[in-house]
C-alpha positions as CSV (number, residue, x, y, z in Angstrom):
1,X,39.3,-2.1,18.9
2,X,40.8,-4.5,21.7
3,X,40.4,-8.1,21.2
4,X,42.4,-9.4,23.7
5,X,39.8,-10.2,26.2
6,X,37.6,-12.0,22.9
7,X,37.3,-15.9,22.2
8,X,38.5,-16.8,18.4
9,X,35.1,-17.3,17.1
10,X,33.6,-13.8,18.7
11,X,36.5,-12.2,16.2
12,X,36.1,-14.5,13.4
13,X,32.4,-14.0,13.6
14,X,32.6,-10.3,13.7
15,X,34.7,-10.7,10.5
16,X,31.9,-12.6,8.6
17,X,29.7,-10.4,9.7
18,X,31.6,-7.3,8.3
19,X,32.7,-9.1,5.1
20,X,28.7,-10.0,4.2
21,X,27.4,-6.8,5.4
22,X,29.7,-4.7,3.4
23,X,29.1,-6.9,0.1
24,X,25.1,-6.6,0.7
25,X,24.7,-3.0,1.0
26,X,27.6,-1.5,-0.7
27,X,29.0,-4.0,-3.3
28,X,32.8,-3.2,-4.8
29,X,33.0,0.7,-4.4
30,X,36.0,1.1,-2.0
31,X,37.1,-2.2,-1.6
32,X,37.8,-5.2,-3.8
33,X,35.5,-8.2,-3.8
34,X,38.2,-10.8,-1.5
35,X,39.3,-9.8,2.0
36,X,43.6,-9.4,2.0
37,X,45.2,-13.3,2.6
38,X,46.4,-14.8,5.1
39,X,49.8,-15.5,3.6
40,X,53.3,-17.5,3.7
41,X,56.2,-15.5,3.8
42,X,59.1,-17.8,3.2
43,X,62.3,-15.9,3.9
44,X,61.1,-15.6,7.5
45,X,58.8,-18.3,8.1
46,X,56.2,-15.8,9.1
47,X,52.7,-15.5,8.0
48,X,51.5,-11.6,7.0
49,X,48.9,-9.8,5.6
50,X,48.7,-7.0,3.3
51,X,46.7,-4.2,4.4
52,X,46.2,-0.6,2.5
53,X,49.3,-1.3,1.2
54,X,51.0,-2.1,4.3
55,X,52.7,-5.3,5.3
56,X,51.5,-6.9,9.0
57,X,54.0,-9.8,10.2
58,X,51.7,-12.1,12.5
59,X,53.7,-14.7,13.8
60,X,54.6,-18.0,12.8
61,X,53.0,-19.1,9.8
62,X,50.2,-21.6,10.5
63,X,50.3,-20.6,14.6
64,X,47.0,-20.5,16.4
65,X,48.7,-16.8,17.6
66,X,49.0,-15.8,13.8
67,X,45.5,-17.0,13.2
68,X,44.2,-15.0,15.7
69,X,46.3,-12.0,15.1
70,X,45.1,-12.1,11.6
71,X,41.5,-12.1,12.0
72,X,41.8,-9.4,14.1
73,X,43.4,-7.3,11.8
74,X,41.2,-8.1,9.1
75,X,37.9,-7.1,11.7
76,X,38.9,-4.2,12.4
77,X,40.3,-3.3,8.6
78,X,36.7,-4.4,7.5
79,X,35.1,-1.7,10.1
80,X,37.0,0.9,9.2
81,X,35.8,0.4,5.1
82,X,32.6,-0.2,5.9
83,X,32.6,3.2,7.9
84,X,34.6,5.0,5.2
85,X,31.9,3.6,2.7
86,X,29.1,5.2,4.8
87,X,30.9,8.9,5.2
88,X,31.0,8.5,1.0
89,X,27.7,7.4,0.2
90,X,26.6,10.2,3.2
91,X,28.7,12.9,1.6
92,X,28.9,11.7,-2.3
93,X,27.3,14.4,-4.6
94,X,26.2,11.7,-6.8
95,X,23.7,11.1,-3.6
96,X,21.0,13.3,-5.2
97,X,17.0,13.6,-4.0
98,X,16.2,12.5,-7.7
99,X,19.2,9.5,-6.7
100,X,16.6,9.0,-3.4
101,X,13.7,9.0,-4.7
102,X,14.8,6.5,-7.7
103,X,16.1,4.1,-4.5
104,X,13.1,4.8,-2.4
105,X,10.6,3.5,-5.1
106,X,12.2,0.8,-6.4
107,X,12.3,-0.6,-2.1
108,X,8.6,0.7,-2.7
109,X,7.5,-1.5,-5.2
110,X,9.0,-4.7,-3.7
111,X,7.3,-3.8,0.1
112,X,3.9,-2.8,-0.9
113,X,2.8,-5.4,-2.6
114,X,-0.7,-7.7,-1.7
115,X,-1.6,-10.9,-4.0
116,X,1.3,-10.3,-5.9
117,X,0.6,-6.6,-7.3
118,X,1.7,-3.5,-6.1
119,X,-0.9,-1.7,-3.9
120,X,-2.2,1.4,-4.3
121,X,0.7,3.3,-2.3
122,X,3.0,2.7,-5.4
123,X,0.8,5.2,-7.3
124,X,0.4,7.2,-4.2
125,X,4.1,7.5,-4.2
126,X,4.5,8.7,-7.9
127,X,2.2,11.3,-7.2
128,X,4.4,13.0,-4.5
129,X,7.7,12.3,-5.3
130,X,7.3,12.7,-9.0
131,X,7.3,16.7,-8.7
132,X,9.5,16.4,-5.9
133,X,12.5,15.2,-8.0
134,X,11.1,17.8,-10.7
135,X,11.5,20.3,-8.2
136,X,14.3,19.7,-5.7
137,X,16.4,16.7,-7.8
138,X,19.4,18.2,-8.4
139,X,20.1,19.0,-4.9
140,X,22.2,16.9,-2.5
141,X,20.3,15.1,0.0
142,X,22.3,16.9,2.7
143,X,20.8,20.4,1.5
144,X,17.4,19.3,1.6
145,X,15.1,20.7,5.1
146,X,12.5,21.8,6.7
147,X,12.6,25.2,4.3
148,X,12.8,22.8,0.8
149,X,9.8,20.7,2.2
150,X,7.4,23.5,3.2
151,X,8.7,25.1,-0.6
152,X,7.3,22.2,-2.2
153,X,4.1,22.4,-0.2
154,X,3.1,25.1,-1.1
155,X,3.4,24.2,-4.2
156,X,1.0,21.5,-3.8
157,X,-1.3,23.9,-1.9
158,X,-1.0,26.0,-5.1
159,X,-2.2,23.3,-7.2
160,X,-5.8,23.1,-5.3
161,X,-4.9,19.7,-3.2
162,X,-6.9,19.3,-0.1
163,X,-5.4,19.9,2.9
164,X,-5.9,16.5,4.6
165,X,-3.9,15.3,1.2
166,X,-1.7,17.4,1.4
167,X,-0.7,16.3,5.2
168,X,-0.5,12.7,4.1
169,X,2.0,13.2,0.9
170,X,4.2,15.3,3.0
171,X,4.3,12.2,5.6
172,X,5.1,9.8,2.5
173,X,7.9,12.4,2.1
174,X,9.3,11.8,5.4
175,X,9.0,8.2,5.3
176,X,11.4,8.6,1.9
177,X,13.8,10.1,4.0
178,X,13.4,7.7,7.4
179,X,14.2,4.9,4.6
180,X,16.9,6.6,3.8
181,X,18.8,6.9,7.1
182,X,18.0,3.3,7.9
183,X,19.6,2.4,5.2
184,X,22.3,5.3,5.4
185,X,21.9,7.2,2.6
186,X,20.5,10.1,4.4
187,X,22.3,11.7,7.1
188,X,20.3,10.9,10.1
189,X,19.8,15.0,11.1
190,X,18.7,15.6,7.8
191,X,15.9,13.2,8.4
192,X,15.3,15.2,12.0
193,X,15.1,18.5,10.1
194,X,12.6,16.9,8.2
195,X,10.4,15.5,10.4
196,X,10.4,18.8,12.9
197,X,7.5,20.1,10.1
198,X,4.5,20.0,11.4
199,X,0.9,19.1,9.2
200,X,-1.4,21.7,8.4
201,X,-3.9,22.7,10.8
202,X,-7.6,23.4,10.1
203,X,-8.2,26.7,9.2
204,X,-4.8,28.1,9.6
205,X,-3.3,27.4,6.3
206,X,-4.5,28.5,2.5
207,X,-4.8,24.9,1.8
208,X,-8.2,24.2,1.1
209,X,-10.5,22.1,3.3
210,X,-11.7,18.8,1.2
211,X,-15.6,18.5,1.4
212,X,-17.6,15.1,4.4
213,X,-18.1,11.9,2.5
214,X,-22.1,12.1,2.2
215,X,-24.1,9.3,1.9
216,X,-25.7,8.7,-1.4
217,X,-29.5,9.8,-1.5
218,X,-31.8,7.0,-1.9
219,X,-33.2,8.5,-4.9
220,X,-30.3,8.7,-6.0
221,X,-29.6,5.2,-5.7
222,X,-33.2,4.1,-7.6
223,X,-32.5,6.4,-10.3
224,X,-30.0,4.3,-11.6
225,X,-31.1,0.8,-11.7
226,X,-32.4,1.0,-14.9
227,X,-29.2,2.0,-16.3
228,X,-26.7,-0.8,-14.5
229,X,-26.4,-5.0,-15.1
230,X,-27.9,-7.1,-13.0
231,X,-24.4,-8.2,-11.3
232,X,-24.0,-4.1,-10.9
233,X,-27.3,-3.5,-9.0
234,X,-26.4,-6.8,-7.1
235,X,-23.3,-5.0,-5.9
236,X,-24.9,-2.1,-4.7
237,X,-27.7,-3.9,-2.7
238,X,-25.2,-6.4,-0.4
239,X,-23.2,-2.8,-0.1
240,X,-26.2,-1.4,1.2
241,X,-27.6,-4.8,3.4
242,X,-24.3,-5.6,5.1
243,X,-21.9,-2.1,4.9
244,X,-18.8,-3.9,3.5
245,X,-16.4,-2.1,1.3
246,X,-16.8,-1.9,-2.4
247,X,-13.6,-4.4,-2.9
248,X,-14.7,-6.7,-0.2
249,X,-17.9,-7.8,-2.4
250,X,-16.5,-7.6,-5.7
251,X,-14.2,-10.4,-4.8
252,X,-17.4,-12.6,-3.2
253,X,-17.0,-16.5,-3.8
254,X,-19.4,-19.2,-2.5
255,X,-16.4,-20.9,-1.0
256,X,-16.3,-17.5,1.5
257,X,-19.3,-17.7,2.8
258,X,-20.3,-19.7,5.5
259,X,-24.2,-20.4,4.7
260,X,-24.4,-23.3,7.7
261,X,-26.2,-21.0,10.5
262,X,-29.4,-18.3,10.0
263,X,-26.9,-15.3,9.6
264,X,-24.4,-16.1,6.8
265,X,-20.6,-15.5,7.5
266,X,-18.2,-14.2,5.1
267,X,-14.3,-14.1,5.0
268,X,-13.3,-12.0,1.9
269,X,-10.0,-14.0,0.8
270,X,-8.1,-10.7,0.8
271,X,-9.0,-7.5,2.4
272,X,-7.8,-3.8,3.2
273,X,-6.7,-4.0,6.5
274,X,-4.7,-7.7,6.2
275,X,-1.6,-6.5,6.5
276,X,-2.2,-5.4,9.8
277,X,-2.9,-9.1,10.8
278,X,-6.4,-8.2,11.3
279,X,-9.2,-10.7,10.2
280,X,-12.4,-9.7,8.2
281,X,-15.9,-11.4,8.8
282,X,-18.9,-9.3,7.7
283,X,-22.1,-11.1,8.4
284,X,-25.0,-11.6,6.7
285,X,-28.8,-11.3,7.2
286,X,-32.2,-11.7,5.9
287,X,-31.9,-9.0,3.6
288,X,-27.8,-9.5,2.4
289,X,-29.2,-13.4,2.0
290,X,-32.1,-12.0,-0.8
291,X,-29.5,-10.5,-2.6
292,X,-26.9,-13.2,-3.0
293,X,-29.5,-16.1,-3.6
294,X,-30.1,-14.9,-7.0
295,X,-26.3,-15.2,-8.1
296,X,-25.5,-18.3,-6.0
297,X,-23.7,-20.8,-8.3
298,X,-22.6,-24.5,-8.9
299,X,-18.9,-23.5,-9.0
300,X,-17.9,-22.4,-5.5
301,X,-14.9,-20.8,-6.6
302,X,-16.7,-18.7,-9.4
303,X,-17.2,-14.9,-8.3
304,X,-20.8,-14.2,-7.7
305,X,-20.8,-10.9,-9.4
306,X,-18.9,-11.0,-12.8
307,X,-19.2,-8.6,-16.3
308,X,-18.4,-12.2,-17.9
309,X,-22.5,-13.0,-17.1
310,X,-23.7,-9.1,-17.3
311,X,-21.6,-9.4,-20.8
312,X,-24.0,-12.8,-21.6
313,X,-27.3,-11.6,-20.4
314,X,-26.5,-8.1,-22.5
315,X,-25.8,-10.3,-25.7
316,X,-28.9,-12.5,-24.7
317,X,-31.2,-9.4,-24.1
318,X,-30.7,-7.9,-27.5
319,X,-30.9,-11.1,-29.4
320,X,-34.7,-11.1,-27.8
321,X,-35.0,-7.7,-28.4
322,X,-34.0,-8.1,-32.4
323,X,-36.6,-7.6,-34.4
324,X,-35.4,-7.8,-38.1
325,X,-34.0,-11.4,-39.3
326,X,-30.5,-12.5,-38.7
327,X,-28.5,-12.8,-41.8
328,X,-27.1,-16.4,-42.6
329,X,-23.2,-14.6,-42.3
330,X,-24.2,-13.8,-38.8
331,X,-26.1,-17.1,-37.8
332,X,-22.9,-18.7,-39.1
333,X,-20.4,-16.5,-36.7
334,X,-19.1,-17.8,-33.5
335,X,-17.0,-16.5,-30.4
336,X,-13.4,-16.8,-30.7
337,X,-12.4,-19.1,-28.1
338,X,-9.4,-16.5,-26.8
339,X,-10.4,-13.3,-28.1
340,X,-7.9,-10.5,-26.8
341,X,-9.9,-8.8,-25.1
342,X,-12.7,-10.3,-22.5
343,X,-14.6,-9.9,-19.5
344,X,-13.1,-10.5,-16.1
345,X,-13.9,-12.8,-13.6
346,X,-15.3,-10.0,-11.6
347,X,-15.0,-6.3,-11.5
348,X,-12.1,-4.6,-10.6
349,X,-12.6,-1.4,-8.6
350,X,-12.6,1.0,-11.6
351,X,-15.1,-1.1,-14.1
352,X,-17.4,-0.7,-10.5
353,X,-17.2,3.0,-10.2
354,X,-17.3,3.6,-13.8
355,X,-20.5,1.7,-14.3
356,X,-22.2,3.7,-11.6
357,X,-20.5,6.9,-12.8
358,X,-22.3,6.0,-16.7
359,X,-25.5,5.0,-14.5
360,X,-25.2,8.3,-13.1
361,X,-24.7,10.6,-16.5
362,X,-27.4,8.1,-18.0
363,X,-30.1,9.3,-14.9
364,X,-29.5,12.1,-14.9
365,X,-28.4,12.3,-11.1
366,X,-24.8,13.8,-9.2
367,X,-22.0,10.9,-9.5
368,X,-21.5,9.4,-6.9
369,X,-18.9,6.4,-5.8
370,X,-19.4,3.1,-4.4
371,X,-17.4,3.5,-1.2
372,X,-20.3,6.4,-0.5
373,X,-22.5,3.3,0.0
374,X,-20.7,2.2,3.1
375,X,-22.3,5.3,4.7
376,X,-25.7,5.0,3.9
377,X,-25.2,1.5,5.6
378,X,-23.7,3.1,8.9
379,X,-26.0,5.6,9.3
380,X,-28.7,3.0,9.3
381,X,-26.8,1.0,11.4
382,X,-25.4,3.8,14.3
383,X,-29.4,5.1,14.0
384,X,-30.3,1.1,15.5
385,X,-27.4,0.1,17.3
386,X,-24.7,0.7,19.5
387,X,-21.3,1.9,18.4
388,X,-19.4,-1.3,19.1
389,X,-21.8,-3.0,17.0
390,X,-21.6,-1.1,14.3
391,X,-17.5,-1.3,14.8
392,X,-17.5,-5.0,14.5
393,X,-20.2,-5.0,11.5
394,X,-18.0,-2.8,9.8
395,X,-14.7,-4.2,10.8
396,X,-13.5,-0.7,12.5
397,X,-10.3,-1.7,14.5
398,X,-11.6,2.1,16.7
399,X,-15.3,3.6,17.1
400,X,-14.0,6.9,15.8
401,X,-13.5,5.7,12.7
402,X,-17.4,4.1,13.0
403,X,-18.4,7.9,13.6
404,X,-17.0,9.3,10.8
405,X,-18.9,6.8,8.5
406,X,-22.0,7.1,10.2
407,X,-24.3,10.4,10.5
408,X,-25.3,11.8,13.9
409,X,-28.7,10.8,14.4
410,X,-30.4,14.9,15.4
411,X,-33.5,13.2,15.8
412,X,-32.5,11.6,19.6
413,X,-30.7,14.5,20.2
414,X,-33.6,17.1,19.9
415,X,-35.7,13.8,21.8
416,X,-33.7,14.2,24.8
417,X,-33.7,18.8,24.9
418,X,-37.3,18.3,24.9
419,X,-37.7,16.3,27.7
420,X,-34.5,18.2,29.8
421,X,-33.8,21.1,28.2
């Protein structure tokens, strides 16, 4: 590297920048924690450094010439271990897939992260790279390609995952490996290899297909309200009036909502699309209002729907229902004021499904899930209106994903052949 033509802080600058860079990413394994001095040596008057073992005689000691000639020895001594440090960690045997994968989810765990937890990509991640280090972890990052990854496909494939989720692990995969170049501990042509593997298509793979989201059947829907809480059946109705998503009305607050106008307005405080800088409002009607006025509260910042009150109305159900005399042991007993174990503020997404799922066993009906709901609402919707309606109602950042939500309406279609066809 020529200098020559460089002002002194360009060079020194260059040397900071090495020094800090190296320290950040690759700590103490080739070099030592202090950059070589810039040093007296007496007999001659001159200043010098030691590099590598060598001695480098700059000028006079204390010179504006010896300054400069010393920081740009020490840039370009700093390059040369920070790319010796890259060829090692590149080429070091130690540098494993199970050594990746370890690195990769540990990055993980720090990025996807939303109201201070981890997001549902950490478990995501676990799933795929879990039998990936089972499978490939002994080898050398530099070994693995295109033939490894379509290996461990089709061991996926052999284990009955759906095609579509098959596709999407195989991309977390690759992201793994991107990660790793950018922070160069994958070669970056191993990462190309990688990538060149293309997703399975439809019906030219033995991965099976997974079967369309439905939308619950309305009888389906009544059969159960006997068997859920009040909050529960709450839920499920302001799924059904407005179409938002299962975790954007668990989390309603009076403070959300907007009640000023004749159509409510609601801003969940977190929602699934956020981290794409995208805004949520889902507004509500007549029919959204009916089912919220019930739970309004006092408190603005309690949650409208919370197993705290279904766990009180329960308790205050089957003292009504009691028919033999309470004992004087049991009139004397109170609540613990912490007990270990309570009811949450509101439910969390797997108290929701698993309530409908016990509502469902208890009916006598299929299973079905909450998010299902969010169809039956788009259908109704597309049926009414048009598709950029129904994209803003359900906060679609695209009208394809609308149509996947909603059902064609046949009905127009076989309208329309009978007048022109």
């Amino acid at each position: 590297m020529i200098y020559g033509n460089l002002p002194d802080s360009a060079v020194r600058l260059e040397v900071v920048y090495y020094h800090f860079f190296y320290h950040l990413l690759w700590g103490n394994r080739t070099m030592s924690k202090r950059i070589p001095g810039y040093l007296h040596h007496k007999p001659t008057g001159q200043a010098r450094v030691r590099l590598n073992g060598k001695d480098h005689y700059l000028g006079p000691y204390g010179s504006d010439e010896s300054r400069r000639r010393y920081d740009e020895l020490i840039a370009e001594y700093l390059k040369q271990k920070h790319k010796a440090s890259r060829i090692e960690r590149l080429e070091s045997p130690q540098m494993s897939v199970a050594h990746l994968c370890i690195a990769y989810m540990k990055f993980a765990k720090g990025y996807y992260r939303k109201n201070g937890k981890e997001t549902s990509e950490i478990a995501a991640l676990k799933m795929m790279l879990k039998p990936l280090a089972s499978t490939f972890g002994r080898l050398r990052v530099s070994e693995f390609g295109p033939v490894e990854l379509k290996e461990f496909r089709e061991t996926l494939v052999d284990a009955q995952h759906v095609r579509k989720s098959i596709n999407t692990g195989i991309g977390r995969i690759k992201r793994m490996f991107k990660w790793g170049v950018e922070n160069e501990l994958v070669p970056p042509d191993v990462h190309a290899a990688v990538n060149a593997v293309s997703g399975l298509r439809f019906g030219r793979s033995r991965a099976k297909e997974g079967t369309k989201v439905e939308p619950v059947p309305d009888d389906d829907i009544e059969a159960i309200r006997e068997f859920v809480t009040r909050p529960v059946w709450g839920l499920i109705q302001i799924q059904l009036a407005t179409g938002m998503r299962p975790g954007e009305a668990r989390i309603m607050r009076m403070c959300d909502i907007d009640r000023s106008g004749d159509v409510w307005e609601y801003r969940p405080q977190t929602h699934k699309t956020e981290h794409h800088g995208r805004s949520r409002q889902v507004f509500i009607g007549p029919l959204g209002q009916a089912v919220l006025n019930p739970f309004l509260l006092a408190d603005a910042n309690r949650y409208l729907f919370s197993p705290a009150d279904a766990r009180k109305e329960f308790d205050a159900a089957r003292r009504e229902a009691r028919t033999s005399p309470m004992t004087p042991s049991q009139a004397a007993r109170t609540r613990k004021e912490n007990p270990k174990r309570k009811p949450n503020e509101f439910y969390r997404a797997d108290s929701y499904a698993q309530a409908i799922r016990k509502a469902c066993e208890a009916a006598g009906v299929p299973a079905w899930s909450p998010n299902r709901l969010r169809h039956n609402a788009a259908t109704v919707f597309r049926k009414r209106f048009d598709i950029d309606t129904v994209r803003t109602i359900l906060g679609h950042a695209s009208g394809f994903t609308t149509e996947i939500y909603a059902e064609l309406d046949t009905e127009k279609a076989k309208a329309v052949m009978g007048k022109v066809g």
